[in-house]
C-alpha positions in Angstrom: 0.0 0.0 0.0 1.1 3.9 -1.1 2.1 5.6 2.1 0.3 9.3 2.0 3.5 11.0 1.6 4.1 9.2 -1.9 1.0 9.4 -3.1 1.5 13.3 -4.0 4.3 12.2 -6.3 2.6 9.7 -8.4 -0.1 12.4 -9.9 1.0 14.0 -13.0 -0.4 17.3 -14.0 1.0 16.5 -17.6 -0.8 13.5 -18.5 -3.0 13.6 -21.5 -1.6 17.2 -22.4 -0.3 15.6 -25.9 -0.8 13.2 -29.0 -2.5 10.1 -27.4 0.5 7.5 -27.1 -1.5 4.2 -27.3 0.1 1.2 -29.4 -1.6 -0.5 -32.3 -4.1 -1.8 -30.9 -4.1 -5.1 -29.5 -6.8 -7.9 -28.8 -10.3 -6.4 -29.0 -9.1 -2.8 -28.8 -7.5 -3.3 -32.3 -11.0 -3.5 -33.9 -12.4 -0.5 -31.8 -13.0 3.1 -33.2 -10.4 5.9 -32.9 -12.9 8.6 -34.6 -12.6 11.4 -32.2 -9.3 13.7 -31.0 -6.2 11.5 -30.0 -5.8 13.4 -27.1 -6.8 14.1 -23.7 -6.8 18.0 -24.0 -5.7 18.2 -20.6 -3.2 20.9 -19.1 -0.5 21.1 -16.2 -1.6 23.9 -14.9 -1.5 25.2 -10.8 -5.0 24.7 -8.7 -6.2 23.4 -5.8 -9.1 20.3 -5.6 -11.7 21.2 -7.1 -10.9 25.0 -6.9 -12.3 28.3 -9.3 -8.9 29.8 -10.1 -6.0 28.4 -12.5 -3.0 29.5 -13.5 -1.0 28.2 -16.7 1.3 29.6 -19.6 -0.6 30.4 -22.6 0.3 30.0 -26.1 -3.5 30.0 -27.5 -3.5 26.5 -28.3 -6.5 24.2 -28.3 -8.4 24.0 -26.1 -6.6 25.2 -22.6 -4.7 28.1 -23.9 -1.7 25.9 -23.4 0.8 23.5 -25.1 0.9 22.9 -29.3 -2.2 21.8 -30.1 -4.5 22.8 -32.7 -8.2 23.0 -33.5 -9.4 19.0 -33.4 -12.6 16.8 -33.1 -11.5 13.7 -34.6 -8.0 11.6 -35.8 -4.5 13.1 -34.5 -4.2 16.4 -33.8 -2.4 19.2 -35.9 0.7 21.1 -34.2 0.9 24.9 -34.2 4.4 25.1 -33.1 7.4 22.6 -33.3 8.9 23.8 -29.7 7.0 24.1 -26.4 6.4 28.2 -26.4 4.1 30.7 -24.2 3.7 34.8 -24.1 3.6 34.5 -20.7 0.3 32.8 -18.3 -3.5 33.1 -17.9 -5.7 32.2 -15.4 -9.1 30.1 -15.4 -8.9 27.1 -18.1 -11.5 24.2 -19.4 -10.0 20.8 -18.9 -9.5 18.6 -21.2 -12.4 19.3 -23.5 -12.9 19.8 -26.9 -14.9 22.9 -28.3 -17.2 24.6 -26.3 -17.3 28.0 -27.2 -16.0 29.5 -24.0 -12.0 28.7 -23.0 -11.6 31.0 -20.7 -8.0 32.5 -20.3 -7.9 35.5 -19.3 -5.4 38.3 -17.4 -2.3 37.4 -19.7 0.4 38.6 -17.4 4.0 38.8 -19.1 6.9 39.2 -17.0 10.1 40.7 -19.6 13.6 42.2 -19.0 13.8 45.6 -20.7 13.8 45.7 -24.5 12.2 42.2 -24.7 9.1 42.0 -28.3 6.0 40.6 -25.9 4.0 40.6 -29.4 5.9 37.4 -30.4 5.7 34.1 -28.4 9.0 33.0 -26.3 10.7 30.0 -26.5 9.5 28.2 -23.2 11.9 25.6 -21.8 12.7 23.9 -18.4 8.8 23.1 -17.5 8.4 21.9 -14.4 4.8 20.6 -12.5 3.5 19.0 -9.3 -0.5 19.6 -8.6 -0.9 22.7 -7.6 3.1 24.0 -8.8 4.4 25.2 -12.2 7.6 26.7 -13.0 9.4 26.9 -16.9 11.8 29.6 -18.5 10.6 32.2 -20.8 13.7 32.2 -22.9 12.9 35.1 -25.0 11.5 37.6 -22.2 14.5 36.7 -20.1 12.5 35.5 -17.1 12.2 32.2 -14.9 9.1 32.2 -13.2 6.9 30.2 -11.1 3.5 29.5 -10.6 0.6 28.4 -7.7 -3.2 28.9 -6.6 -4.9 28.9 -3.7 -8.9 28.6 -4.5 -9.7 32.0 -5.5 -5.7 34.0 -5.9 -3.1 33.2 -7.9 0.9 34.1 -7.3 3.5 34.6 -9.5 7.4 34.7 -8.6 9.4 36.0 -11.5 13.4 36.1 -11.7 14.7 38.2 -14.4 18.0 37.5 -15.9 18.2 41.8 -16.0 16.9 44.2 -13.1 15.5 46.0 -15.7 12.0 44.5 -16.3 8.2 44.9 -16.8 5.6 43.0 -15.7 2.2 43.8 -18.3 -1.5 42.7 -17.5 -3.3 42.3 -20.2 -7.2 42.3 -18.9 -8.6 42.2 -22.3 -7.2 38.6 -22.4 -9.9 36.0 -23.8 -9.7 32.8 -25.2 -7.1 31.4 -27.6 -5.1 32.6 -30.8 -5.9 29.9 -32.9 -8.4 30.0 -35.5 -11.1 28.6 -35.3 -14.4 28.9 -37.5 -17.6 30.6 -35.7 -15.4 31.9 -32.6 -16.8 34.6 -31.1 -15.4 35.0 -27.8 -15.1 38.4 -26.6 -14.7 40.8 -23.3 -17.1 43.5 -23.4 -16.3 46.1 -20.5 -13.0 46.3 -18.6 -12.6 48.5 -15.9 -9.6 49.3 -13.8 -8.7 51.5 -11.5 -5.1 52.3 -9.8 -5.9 51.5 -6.1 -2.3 53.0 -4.4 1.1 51.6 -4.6 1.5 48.4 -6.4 -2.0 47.7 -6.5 -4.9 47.2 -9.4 -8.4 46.7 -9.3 -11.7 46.8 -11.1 -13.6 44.4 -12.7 -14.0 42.9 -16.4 -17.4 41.8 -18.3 -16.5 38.3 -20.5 -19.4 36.1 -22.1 -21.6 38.3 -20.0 -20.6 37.3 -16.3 -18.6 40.3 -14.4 -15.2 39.0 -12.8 -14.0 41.6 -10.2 -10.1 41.1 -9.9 -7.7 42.8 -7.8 -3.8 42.8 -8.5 -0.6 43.4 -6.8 3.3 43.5 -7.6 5.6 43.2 -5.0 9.3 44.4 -6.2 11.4 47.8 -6.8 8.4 49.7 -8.7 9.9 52.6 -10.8 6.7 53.3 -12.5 3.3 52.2 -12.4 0.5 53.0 -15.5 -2.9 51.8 -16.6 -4.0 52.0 -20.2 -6.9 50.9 -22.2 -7.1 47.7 -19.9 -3.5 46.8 -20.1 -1.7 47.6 -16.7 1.8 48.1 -16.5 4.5 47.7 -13.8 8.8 49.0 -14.3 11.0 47.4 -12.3 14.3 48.1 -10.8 15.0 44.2 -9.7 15.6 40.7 -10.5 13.2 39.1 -8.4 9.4 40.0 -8.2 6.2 38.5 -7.6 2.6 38.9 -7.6 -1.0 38.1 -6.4 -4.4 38.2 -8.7 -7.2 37.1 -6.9 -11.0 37.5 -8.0 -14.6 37.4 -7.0 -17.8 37.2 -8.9 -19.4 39.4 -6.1 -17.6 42.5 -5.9 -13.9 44.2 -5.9 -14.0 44.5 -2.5 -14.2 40.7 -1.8 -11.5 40.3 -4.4 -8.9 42.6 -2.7 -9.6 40.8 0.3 -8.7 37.7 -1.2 -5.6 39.3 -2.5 -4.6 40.6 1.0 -4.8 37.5 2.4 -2.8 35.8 -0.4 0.0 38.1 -0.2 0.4 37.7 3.5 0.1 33.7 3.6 2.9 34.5 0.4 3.9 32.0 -2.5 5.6 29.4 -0.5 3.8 29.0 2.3 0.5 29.1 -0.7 2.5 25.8 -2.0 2.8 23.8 0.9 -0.7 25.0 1.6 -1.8 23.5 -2.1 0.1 20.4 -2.0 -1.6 19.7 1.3 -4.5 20.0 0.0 -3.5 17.5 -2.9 -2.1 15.4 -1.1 -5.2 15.0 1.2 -7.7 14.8 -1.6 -5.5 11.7 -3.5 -4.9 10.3 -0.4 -8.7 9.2 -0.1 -8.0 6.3 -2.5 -4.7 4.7 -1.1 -4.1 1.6 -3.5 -1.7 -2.0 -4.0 -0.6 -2.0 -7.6 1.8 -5.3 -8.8 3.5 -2.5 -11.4 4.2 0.7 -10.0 3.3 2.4 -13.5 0.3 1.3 -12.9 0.2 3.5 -9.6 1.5 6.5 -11.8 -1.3 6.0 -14.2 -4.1 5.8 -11.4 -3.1 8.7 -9.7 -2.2 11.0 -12.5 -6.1 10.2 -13.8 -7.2 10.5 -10.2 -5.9 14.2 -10.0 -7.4 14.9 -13.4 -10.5 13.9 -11.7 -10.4 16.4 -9.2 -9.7 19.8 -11.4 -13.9 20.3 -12.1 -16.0 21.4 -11.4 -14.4 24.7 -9.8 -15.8 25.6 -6.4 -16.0 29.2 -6.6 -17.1 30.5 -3.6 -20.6 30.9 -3.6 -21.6 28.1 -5.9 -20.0 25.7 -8.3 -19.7 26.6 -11.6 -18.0 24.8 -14.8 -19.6 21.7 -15.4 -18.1 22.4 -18.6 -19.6 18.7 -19.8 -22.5 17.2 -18.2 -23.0 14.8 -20.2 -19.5 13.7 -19.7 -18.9 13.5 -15.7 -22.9 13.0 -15.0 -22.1 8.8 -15.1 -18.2 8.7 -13.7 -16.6 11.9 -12.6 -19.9 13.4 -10.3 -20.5 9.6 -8.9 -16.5 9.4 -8.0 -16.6 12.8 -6.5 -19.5 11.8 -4.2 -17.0 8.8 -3.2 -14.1 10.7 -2.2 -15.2 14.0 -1.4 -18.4 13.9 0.2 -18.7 17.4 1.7 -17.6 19.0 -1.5 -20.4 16.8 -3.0 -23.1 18.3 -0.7 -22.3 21.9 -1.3 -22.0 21.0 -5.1 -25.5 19.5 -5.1 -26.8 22.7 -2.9 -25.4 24.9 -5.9 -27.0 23.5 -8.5 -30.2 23.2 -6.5 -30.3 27.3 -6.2 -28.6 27.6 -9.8 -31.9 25.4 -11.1 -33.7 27.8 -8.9 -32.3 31.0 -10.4 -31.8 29.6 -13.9 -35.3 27.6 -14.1 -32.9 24.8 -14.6 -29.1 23.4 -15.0 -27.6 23.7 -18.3 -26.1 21.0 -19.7 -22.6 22.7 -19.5 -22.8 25.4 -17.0 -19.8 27.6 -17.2 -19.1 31.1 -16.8 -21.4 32.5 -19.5 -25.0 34.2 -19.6 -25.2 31.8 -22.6 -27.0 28.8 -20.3 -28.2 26.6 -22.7 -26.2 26.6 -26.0 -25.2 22.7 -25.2 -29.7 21.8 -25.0 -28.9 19.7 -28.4 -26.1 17.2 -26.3 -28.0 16.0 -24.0 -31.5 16.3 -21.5 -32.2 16.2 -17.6 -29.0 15.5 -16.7 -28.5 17.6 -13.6 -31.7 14.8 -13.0 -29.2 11.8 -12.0 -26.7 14.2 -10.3 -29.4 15.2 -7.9 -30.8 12.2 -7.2 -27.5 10.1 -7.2 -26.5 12.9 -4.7 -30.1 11.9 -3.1 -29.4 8.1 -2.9 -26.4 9.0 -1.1 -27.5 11.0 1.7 -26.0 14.1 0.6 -29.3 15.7 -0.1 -31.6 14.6 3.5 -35.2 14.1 3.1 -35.8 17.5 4.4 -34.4 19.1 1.3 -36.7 16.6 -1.0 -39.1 19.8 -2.1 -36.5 21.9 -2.9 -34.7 18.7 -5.0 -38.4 18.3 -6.1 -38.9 21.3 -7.7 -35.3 21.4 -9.4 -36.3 17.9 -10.7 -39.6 19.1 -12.2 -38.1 22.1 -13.5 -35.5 19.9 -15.5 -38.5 17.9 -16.8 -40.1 21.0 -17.9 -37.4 22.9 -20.2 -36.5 19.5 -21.5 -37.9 19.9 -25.2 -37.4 17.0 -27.7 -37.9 18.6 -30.9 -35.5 18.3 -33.8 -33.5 16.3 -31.2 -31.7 12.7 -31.0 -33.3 9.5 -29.8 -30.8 9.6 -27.0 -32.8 12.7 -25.8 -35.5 10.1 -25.1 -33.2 7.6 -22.9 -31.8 10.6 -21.5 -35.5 11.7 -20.1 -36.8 8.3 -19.1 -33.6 7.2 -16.9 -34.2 10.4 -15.8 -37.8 10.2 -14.7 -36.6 6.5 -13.4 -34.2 8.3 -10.8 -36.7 10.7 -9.9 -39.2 8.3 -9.2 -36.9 6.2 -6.8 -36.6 9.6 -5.0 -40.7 9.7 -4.6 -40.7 6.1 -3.7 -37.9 7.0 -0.7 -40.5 9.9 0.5 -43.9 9.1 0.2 -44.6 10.7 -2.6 -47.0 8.6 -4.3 -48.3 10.9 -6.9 -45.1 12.4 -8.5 -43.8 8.4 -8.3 -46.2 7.1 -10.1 -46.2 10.4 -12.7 -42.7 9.9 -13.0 -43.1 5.7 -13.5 -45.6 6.4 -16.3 -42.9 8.9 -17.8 -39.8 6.6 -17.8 -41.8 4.0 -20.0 -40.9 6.7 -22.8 -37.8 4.9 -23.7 -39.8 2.3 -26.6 -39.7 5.9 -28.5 -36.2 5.5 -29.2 -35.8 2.2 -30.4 -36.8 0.7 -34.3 -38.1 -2.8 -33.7 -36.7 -4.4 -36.5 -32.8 -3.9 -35.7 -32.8 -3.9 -31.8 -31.2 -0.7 -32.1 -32.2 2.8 -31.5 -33.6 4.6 -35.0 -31.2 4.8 -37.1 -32.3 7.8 -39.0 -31.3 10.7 -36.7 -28.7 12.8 -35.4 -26.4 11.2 -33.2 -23.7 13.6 -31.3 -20.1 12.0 -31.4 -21.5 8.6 -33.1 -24.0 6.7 -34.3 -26.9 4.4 -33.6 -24.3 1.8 -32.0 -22.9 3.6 -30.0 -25.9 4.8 -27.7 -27.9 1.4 -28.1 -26.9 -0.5 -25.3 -27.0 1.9 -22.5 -28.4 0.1 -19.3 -31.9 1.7 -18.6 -35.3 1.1 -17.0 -36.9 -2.1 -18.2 -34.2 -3.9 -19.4 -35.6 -7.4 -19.8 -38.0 -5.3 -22.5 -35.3 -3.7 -24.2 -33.3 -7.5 -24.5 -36.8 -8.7 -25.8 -37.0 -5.9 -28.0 -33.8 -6.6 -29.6 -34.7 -10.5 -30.0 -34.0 -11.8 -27.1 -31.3 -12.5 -24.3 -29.2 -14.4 -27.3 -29.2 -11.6 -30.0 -29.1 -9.2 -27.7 -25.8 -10.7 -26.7 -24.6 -10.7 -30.5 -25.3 -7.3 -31.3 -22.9 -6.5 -28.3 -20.2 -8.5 -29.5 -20.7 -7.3 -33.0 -20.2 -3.8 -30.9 -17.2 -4.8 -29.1 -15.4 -6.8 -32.1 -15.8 -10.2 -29.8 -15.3 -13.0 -33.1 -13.9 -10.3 -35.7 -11.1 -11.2 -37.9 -10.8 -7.8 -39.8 -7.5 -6.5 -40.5 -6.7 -2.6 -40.8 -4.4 -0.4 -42.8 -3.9 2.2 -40.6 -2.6 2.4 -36.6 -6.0 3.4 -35.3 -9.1 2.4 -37.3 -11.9 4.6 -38.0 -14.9 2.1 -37.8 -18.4 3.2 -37.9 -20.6 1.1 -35.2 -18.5 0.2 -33.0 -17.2 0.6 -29.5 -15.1 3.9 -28.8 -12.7 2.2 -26.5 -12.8 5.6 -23.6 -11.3 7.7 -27.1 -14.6 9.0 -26.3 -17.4 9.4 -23.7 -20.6 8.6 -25.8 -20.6 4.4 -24.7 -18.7 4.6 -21.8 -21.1 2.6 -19.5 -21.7 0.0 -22.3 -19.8 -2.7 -21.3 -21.7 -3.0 -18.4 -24.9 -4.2 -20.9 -23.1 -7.9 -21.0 -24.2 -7.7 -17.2 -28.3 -8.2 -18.5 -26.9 -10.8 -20.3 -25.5 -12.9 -18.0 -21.7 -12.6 -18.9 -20.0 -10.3 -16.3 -16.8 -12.2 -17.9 -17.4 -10.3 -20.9 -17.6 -7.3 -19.0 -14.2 -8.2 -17.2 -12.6 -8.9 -20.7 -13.7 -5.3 -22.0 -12.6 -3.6 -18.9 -9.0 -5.3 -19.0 -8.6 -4.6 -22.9 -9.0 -1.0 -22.4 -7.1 -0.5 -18.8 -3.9 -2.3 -20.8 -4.3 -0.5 -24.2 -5.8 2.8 -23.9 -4.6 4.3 -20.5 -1.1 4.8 -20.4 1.2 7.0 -18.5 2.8 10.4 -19.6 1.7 13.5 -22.0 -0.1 10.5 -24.3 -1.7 8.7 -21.5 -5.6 10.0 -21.8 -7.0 8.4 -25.3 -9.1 11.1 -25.9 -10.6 14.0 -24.5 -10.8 13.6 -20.6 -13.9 15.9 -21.2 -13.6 17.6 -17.1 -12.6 14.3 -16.1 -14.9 12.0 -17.4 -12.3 9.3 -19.0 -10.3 9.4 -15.9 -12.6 8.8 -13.7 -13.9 5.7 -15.7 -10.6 4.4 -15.5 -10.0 5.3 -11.9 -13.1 3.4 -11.2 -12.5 0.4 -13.2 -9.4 -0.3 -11.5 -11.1 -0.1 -8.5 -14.0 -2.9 -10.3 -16.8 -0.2 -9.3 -19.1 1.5 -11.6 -22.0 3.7 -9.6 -24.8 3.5 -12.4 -26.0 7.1 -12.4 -29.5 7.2 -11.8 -29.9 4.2 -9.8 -29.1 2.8 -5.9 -26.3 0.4 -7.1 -23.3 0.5 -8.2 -22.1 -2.6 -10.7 -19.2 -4.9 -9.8 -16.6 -4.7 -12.2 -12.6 -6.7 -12.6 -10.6 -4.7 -10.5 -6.6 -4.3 -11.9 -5.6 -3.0 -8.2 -4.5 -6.2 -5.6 -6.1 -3.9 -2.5 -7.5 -0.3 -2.2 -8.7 1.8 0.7 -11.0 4.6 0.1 -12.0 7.1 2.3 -16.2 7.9 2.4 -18.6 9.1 3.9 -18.0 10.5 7.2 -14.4 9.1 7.4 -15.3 5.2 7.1 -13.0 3.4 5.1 -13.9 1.1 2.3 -11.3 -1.6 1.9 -11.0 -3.2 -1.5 -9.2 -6.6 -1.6 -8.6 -9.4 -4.3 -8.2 -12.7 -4.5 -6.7 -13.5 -8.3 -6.3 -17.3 -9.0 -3.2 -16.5 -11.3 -1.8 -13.1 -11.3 -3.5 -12.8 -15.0 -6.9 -13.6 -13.4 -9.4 -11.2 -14.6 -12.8 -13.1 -14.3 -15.3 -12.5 -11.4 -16.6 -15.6 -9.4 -17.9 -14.6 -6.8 -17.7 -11.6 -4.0 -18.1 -11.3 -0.6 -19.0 -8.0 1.6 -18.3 -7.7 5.5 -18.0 -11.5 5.4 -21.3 -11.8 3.1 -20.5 -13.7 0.1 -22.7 -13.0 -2.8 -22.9 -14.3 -6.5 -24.6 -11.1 -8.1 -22.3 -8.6 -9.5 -23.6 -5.7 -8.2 -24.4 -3.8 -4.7 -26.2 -1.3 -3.2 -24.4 2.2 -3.2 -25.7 2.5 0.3 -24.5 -0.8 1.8 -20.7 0.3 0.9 -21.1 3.8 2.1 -20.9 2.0 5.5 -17.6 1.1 5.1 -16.6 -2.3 5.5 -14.4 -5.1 2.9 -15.4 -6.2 -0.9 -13.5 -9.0 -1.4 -13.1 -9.7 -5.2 -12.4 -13.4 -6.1 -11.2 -13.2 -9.9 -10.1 -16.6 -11.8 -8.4 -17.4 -15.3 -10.8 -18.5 -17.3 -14.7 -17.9 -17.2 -17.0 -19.7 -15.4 -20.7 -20.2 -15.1 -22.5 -17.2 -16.2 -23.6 -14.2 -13.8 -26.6 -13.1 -12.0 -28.8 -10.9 -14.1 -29.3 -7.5 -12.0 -33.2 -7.7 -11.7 -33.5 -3.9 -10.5 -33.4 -2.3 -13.8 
């Protein structure tokens, strides 16, 4: 087992920030679909858990601000630059998405020595990165500097190889540099304000939400100047360093917040921030045979643990949804249960204010330009949240009304069958939550409504309708997504047996096709976690009896598609939703959103401990017959043995043991979860 003073060190804030570095594929995974963007789209910049403000050197690459990359939503992706190059750093960044419209980066602050051309990128070198740390060399601008965050200030120590320097702060700053076709981000009031010696203030308007700001430089000032948004700071000194800290409630909060930055100062603002990391990680303390395997784990673990941003009085970018609605928001809830709560209390009064949660909630008055991905998601969140105590019984009418409001803007015109599944598992979680209080009348309103799914599907294939517009796929890839009245769906596909064969068709179990090219681009079939669209769909073989099959698919994809370093994420972690699929598989759990249980998986750890609710501890152990053993037979809990491969969410949120006894070859088929 990882001691906690290890653990800190295994988490890499550069994985997934380059080309995806997967192998031809291998086994099943050679016959799965590489359609969208080999890469995670991640970035290595300094932030706390969960926290609002980040801090990273921008070169206006896709989709961060930071690194090479250039506009991509499918195959490898395009370089803008043959040399790792910044003009300096931002602050607030999307992780590891693709394009959404809003990326953020804003306050470009360039440290120079004096005579040094800001208007062309430097030459960056030396990067360095530990969560919640950054430090590289602008070569060009003559200046080493470093980087960290606290939750809502970031501070900057710059050493200039000249004690003639500047320091410029750009707060016109948005977005990237790259173009891209119908980009339209833009900052539409900036105001600022000299506020004494060495300090800035004021506010800025971007994508129609006001960020107040307030900035200070700490060094031998000789002059000081504000103009048209772009403040400017002479120095007489090789050393320097600042704070920016900011508030969506007022300046005044924000100076605070600055104040109390600069006295804690930028070391002390480290320690502080790797404590905090190291705390977080610490809640899942695992046994790996390889330790790669324990750099892999906890590098997607951290990535896990970037959104959404807590920022202050309510949680804002869940950039994705309908990314981190079925892994990232479940593995949160695990491992950081009072973050959880006051998560779930924010998006209550958000759905309160707004008249519901959009899809991808960010920092924009634009709410809902995502309606067309997906429907009711904030839905399973809630109620998941629900299931798990974080929302009591006494806060039912107010999740209540947030449900009903969801169920109310949700509008399937001109939209995908998947908009249908996405409303009746939906309506299936929110009548569970009647059931739980008594509500007989919105239950059984909510039962009739989940039957809605048959809408969705075309008899004669077993597959949803074929005909329509599916988002990042096709028919396949969004037809065997577990649901309400599954034995129906199986029957509506032919039957247990043909049910079974469309899934291996899916997953390439039997096919003997060869391919010309590294990754294949293969219409109607499995993603393999390049993508988020079927993440949950290996989990179908589970309604047919074959939790082996399950196993097998889990293990393909842990071996071939997660790997360590810059190329580790396989493709967009989308606010780490990929990660935290992965981080979950190893440890053989998958919650299923929307539902009391969470499925037993083939777990690739040899023992876990995890952290829940109110401090118990959730020991993980397996019993492998070979040490290539992947295939479930059998489980026991607190001394309970059990055959079914599942278990209610609320049963390990006790705490206790889940043994996992895993053997070489299949055995006799699995139990059939009968809840569903």
């Amino acid at each position: 087992m990882i001691e906690n003073h290890k653990i800190y060190s295994y988490a890499d804030p550069f994985w997934g920030n380059g080309h995806t570095a997967a192998p031809a594929g291998e086994d099943l995974a050679k016959h799965w679909n590489w359609l969208k963007a080999q890469t995670g789209n991640t970035h290595p910049g300094a932030l706390v858990p969960f926290g609002w403000v980040s801090v990273l050197p921008f070169s206006g690459a896709y989709p961060t601000g930071y690194g090479r990359n250039g506009a991509s939503s499918d195959g490898v992706t395009p370089q803008i630059s043959d040399r790792p190059a910044a003009f300096g750093f931002t602050h607030f960044h999307p992780s590891g998405t693709g394009f959404l419209g809003e990326f953020y980066n804003y306050f470009l602050i360039q440290p120079s020595v004096y005579g040094s051309d800001t208007t062309h990128i430097s030459e960056m070198t030396n990067e360095y990165a530990i969560p919640g740390y950054y430090s590289a060399e602008l070569v060009d601008y003559g200046v080493k500097f470093e980087l960290t965050a606290s939750k809502f200030a970031a501070l900057h120590r710059y050493h200039f190889a000249d004690s003639r320097a500047k320091i410029t702060v750009d707060s016109f700053q948005i977005g990237l540099k790259i173009p891209i076709n119908l980009y339209r981000e833009s900052i539409f009031n900036v105001h600022c304000v000299n506020c004494g010696s060495n300090w800035c203030e004021g506010f800025i308007t971007a994508q129609g939400v006001e960020i107040f700001f307030a900035l200070n430089v700490s060094g031998s000032i000789t002059r000081q100047a504000i103009f048209n948004g772009v403040m400017e700071f002479d120095l007489n000194s090789k050393e320097a360093e600042s704070v920016i800290a900011f508030s969506l409630v007022s300046t005044a909060e924000a100076r605070q917040r600055a104040e109390e930055a600069k006295t804690i100062g930028f070391d002390k603002t480290v320690d502080n921030t790797k404590a905090q990391w190291e705390n977080m990680l610490s809640r899942i303390k695992t046994d790996f045979t390889d330790e790669l395997d324990s750099k892999i784990f906890y590098s997607a673990l951290y990535h896990s643990m970037i959104k959404p941003a807590d920022a202050g009085y309510c949680y804002t970018d869940f950039q994705t949804m309908w990314d981190i609605y079925r892994t990232q928001l479940p593995l949160m809830m695990f491992v950081a249960p009072e973050k959880s709560r006051d998560m779930l209390l924010s998006m209550l009064e958000t759905s309160k204010r707004l008249g519901n949660f959009p899809n991808g909630f960010m920092m924009s008055v634009n709410y809902n330009r995502h309606d067309m991905q997906a429907t009711a998601l904030a839905v399973y969140t809630l109620c998941d949240g629900f299931f798990r105590n974080l929302l009591t019984k006494e806060e039912y009418p107010a999740l209540k009304a947030a449900l009903k409001a969801e169920f109310a803007h949700a509008d399937l015109s001109g939209k995908s069958p998947t908009h249908i599944l996405d409303l009746a598992g939906a309506a299936h979680a929110a009548y569970q939550a009647a059931i739980l209080c008594d509500d007989a009348e919105f239950a059984a309103e909510m039962k009739d409504f989940s039957k809605s799914w048959r809408k969705a599907y075309d008899e004669n294939t077993g597959l949803l309708i074929k005909d329509a517009i599916y988002y990042e796929g096709t028919n396949w890839n969004y037809s065997f997504r577990p649901h309400v009245d599954m034995a129906e769906r199986i029957a509506l596909a032919g039957g247990k047996e043909n049910f079974e064969k469309l899934l291996d068709k899916f997953f390439g179990f039997g096919c003997t096709d060869n391919y010309d090219c590294v990754r294949p681009m293969i219409d109607d079939r499995f993603e393999g976690m390049n993508n988020e669209s079927d993440m949950e769909t290996p989990a179908a073989y589970l309604w047919c009896g074959r939790a082996d099959k399950q196993a097998k698919i889990h293990d393909v994809i842990r071996k071939y598609m997660f790997l360590d370093g810059v190329g580790g994420c396989p493709g967009n972690n989308d606010s780490g939703g990929l990660s935290s699929w992965y981080v979950l598989s190893c440890l053989g759990l998958y919650p299923l959103t929307g539902t009391q249980y969470c499925l037993l998986t083939s777990p690739k750890v040899n023992r876990a401990e995890m952290t829940v609710a109110n401090d118990r501890q959730l020991v993980i152990e397996v019993d492998r017959e070979t040490p290539e053993a992947i295939y479930p037979a059998g489980y026991e809990f607190n001394g309970k043995t059990f055959d079914a491969p599942f278990i209610p969410i609320a049963e390990l949120l006790q705490g206790g043991t889940l043994k996992f006894t895993l053997k070489t070859k299949p055995e006799n088929g699995s139990v059939i979860p009968d809840w569903l």
